[in-house]
C-alpha atoms as a printed R data frame, in Angstrom:
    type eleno elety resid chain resno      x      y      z
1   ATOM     1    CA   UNK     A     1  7.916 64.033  2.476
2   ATOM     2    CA   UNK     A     2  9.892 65.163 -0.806
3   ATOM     3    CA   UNK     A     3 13.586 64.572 -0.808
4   ATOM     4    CA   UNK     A     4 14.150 68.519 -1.056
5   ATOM     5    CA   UNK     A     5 11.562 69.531  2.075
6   ATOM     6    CA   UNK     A     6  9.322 72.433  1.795
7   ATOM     7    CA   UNK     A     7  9.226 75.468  3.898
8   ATOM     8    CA   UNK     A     8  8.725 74.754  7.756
9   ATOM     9    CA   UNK     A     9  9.749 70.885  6.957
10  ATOM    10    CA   UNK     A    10 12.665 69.448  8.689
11  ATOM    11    CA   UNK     A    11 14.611 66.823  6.778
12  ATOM    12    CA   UNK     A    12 15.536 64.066  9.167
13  ATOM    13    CA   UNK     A    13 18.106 61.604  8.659
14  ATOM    14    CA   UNK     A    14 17.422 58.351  7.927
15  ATOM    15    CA   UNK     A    15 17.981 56.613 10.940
16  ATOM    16    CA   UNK     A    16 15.874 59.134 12.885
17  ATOM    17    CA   UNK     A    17 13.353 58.087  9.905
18  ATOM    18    CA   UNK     A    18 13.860 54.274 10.699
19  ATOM    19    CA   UNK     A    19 13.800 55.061 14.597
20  ATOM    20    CA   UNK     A    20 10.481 56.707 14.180
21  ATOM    21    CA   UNK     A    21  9.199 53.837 11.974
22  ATOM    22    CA   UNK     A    22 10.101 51.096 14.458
23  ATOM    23    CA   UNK     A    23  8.332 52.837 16.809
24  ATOM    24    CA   UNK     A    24  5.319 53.299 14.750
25  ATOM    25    CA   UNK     A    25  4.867 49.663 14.302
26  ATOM    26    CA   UNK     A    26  5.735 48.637 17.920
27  ATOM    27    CA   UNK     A    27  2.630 51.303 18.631
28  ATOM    28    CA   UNK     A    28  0.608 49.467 16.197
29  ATOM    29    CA   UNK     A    29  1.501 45.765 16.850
30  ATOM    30    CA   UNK     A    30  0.530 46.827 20.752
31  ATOM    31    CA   UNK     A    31 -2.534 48.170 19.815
32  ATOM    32    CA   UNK     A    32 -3.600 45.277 18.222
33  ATOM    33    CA   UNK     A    33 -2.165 42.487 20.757
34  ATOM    34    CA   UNK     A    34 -2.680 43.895 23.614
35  ATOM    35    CA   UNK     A    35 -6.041 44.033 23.341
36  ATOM    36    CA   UNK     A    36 -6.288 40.343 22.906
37  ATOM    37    CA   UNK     A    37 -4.177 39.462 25.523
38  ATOM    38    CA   UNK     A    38 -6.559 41.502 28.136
39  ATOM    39    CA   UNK     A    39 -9.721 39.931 27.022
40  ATOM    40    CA   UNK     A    40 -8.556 36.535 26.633
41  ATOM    41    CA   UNK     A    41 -8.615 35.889 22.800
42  ATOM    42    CA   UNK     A    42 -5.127 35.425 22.809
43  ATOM    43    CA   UNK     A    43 -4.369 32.635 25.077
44  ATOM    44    CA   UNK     A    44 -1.310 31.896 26.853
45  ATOM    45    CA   UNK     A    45 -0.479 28.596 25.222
46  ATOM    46    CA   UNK     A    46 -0.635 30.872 22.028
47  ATOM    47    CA   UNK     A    47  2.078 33.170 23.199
48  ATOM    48    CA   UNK     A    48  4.449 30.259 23.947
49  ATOM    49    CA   UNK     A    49  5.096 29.248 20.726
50  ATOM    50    CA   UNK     A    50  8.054 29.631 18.137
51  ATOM    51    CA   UNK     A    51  5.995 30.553 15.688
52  ATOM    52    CA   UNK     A    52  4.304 33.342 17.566
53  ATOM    53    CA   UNK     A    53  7.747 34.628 18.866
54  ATOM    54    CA   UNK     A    54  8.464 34.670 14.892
55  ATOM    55    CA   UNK     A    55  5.106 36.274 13.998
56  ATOM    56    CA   UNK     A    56  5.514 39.442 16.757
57  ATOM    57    CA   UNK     A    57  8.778 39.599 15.109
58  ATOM    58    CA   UNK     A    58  7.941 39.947 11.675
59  ATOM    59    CA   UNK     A    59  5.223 42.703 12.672
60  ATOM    60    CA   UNK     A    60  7.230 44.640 14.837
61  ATOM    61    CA   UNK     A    61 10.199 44.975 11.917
62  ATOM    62    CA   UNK     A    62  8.771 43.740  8.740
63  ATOM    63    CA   UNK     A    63  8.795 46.718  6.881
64  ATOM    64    CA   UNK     A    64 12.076 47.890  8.126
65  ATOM    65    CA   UNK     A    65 14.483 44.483  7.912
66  ATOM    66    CA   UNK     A    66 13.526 41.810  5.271
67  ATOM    67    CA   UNK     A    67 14.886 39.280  7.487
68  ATOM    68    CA   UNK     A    68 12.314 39.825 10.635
69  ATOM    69    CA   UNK     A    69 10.980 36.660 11.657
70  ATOM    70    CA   UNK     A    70 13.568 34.798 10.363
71  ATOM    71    CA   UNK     A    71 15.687 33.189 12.799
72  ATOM    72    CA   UNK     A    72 19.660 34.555 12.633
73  ATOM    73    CA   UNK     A    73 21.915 32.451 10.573
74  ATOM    74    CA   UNK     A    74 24.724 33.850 11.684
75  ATOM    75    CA   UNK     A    75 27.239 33.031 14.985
76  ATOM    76    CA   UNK     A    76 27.232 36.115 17.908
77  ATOM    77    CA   UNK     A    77 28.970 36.947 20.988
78  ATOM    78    CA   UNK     A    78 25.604 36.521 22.475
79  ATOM    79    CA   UNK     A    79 22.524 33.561 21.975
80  ATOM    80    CA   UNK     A    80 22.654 29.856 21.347
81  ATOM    81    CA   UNK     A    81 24.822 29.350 17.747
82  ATOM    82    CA   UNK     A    82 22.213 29.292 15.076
83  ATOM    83    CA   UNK     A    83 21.297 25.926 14.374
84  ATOM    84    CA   UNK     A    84 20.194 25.639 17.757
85  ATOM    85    CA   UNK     A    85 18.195 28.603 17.673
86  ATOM    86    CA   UNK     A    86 14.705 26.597 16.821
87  ATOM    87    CA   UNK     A    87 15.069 23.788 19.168
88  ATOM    88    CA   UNK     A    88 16.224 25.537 22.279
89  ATOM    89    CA   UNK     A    89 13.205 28.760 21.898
90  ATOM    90    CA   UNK     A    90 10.852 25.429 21.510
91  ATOM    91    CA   UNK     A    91 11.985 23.604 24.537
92  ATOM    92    CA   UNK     A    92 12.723 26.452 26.487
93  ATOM    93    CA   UNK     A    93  8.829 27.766 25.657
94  ATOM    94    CA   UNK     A    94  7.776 23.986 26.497
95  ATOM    95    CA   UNK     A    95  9.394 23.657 29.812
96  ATOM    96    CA   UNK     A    96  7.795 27.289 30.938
97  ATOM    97    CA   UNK     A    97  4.007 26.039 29.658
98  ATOM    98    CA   UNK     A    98  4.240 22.780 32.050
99  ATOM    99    CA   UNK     A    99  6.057 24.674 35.028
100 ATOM   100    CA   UNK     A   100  3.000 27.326 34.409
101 ATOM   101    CA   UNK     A   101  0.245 25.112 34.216
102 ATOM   102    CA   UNK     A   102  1.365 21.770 36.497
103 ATOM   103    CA   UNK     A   103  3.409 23.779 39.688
104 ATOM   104    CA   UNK     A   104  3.393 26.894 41.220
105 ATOM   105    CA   UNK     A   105  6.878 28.015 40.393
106 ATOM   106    CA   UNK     A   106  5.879 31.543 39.594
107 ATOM   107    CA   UNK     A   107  3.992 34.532 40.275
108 ATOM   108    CA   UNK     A   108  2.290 35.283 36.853
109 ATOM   109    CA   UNK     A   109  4.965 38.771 37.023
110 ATOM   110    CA   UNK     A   110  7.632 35.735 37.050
111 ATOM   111    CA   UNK     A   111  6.375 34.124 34.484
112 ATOM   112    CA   UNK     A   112  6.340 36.942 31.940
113 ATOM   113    CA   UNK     A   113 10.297 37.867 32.871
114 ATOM   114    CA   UNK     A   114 11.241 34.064 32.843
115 ATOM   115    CA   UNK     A   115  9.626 34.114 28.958
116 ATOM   116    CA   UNK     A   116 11.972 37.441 28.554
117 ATOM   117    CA   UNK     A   117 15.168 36.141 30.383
118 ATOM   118    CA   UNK     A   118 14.677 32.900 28.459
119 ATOM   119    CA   UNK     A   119 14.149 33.793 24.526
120 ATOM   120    CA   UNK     A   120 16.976 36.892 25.298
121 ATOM   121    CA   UNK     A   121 19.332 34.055 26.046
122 ATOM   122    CA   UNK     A   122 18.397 32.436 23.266
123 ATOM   123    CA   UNK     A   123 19.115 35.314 20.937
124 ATOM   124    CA   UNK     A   124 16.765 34.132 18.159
125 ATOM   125    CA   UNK     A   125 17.178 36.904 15.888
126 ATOM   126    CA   UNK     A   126 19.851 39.330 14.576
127 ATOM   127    CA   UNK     A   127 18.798 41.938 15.663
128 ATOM   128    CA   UNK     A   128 15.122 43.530 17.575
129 ATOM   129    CA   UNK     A   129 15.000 40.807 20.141
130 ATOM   130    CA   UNK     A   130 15.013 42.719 23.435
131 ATOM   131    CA   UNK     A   131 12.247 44.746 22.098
132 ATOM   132    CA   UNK     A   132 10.315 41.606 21.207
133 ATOM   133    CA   UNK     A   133 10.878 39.914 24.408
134 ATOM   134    CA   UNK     A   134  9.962 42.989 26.436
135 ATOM   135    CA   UNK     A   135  6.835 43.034 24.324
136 ATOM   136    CA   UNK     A   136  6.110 39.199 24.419
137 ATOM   137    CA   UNK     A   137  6.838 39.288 28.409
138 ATOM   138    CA   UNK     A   138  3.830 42.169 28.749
139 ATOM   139    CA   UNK     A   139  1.928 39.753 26.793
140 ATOM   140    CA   UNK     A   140  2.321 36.918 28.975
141 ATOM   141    CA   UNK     A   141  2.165 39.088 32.122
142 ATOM   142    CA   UNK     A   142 -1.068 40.303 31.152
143 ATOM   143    CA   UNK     A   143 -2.556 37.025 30.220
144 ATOM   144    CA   UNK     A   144 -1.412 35.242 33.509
145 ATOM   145    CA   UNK     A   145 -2.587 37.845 35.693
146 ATOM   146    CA   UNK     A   146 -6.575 37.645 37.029
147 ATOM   147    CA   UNK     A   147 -7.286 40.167 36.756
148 ATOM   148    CA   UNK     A   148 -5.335 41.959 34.249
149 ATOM   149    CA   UNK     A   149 -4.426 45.420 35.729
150 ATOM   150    CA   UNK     A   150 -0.415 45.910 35.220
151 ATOM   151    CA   UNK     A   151  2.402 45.452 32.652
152 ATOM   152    CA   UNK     A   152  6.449 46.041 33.138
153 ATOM   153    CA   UNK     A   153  7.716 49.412 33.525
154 ATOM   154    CA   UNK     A   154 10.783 48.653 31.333
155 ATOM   155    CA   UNK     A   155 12.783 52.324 31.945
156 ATOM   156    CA   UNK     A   156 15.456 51.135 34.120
157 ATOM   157    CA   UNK     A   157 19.136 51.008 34.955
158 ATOM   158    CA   UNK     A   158 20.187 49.357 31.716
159 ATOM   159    CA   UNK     A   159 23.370 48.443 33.202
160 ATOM   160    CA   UNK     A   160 21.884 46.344 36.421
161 ATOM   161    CA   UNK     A   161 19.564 44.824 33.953
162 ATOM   162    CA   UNK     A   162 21.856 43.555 32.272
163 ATOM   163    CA   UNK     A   163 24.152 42.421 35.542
164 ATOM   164    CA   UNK     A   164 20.618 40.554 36.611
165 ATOM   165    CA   UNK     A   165 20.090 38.901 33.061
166 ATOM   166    CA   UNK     A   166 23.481 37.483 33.115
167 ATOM   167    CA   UNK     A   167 23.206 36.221 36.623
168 ATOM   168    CA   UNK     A   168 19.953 34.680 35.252
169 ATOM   169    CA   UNK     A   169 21.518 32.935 32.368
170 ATOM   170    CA   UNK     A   170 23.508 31.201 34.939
171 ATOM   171    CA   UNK     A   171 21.158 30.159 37.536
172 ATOM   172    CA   UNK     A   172 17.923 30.320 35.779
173 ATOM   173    CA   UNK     A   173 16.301 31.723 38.689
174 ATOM   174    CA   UNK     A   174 14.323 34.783 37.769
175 ATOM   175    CA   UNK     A   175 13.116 36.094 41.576
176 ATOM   176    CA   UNK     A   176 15.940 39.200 41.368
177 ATOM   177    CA   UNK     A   177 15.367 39.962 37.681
178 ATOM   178    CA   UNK     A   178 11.253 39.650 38.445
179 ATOM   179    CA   UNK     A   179 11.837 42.112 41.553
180 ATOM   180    CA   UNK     A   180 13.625 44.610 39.752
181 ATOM   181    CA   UNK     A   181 11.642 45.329 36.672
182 ATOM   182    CA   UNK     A   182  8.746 47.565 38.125
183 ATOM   183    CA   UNK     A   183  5.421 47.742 37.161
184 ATOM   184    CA   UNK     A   184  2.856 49.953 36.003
185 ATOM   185    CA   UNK     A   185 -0.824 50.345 35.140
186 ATOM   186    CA   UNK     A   186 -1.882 49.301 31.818
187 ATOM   187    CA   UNK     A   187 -2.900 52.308 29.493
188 ATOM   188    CA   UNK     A   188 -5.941 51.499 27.626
């Protein structure tokens, strides 16, 4: 659109502009993963990986930061401090492969909300990583499940969400945060 709109245009501001973008490419980014996920192309031991946590980062918000899918350099109220950023998504990832493949730990709607809980504790980037976790975890959920049928309903009470992922950050036990994220047919 032209800086000075036409007739029957609406300007918008520009962070209406960059909320509609980011949504655009979350759109996109699903279109194209989700897909694989559901017919098995992208496997799980794929999806557990820091460099594909990096990679659905950098699609999701490449064009809008020029830092997305770079791990945060800098110290927060919130995540591991920086330099521990690559080593604990890596082990954390690790552990939740062999408790996946070697016990039966988890329902496969745990195991995408213990990948969530886990890299959202982490804090890996500056900013855009709920969004990528909630993403990753209906990645995960739908390649665990056989067959594939559901993903998270993620429209909840933001505040007991919250409550439940810092009760999980201190007992790493994900049954009440897996119980109260609902879920929901998967749209084709």
């Amino acid at each position: 659109m032209p800086l000075t709109p036409g007739y029957g245009e609406t300007p918008l501001p520009h962070d209406e502009l960059t909320a509609l973008l980011e949504q655009g490419l979350q759109d996109r980014v699903f279109d194209e993963l989700m897909p694989a996920a559901l017919d098995g192309s992208l496997p799980l031991d794929g999806l557990l990986s820091d460099d594909f946590v990096r990679d659905l980062h950098a699609r999701m918000y490449g064009p809008v930061w020029n830092w997305a899918g770079r791990w945060r350099r800098l110290e927060l109220n919130i995540g591991v401090p920086p330099e521990q950023i690559a080593v604990e998504l890596r082990s954390a990832l690790d552990t939740i492969a062999y408790r996946w493949e070697y016990t039966d730990d988890w329902t496969p709607r745990q195991l995408g909300i213990v990948v969530h809980a886990e890299t959202v504790r982490i804090h890996p980037f500056t900013d855009g990583n709920g969004r990528t976790t909630r993403f990753l975890a209906d990645l995960v959920f739908a390649t665990a499940q056989d067959p594939t049928q559901l993903q998270y309903d993620w429209e909840l009470d933001k505040t007991r969400y919250i409550q439940l992922l810092r009760a999980y950050d201190g007992h790493r036990d994900v049954a009440d945060l897996a119980a109260f994220i609902g879920m929901e047919p998967i749209e084709p």
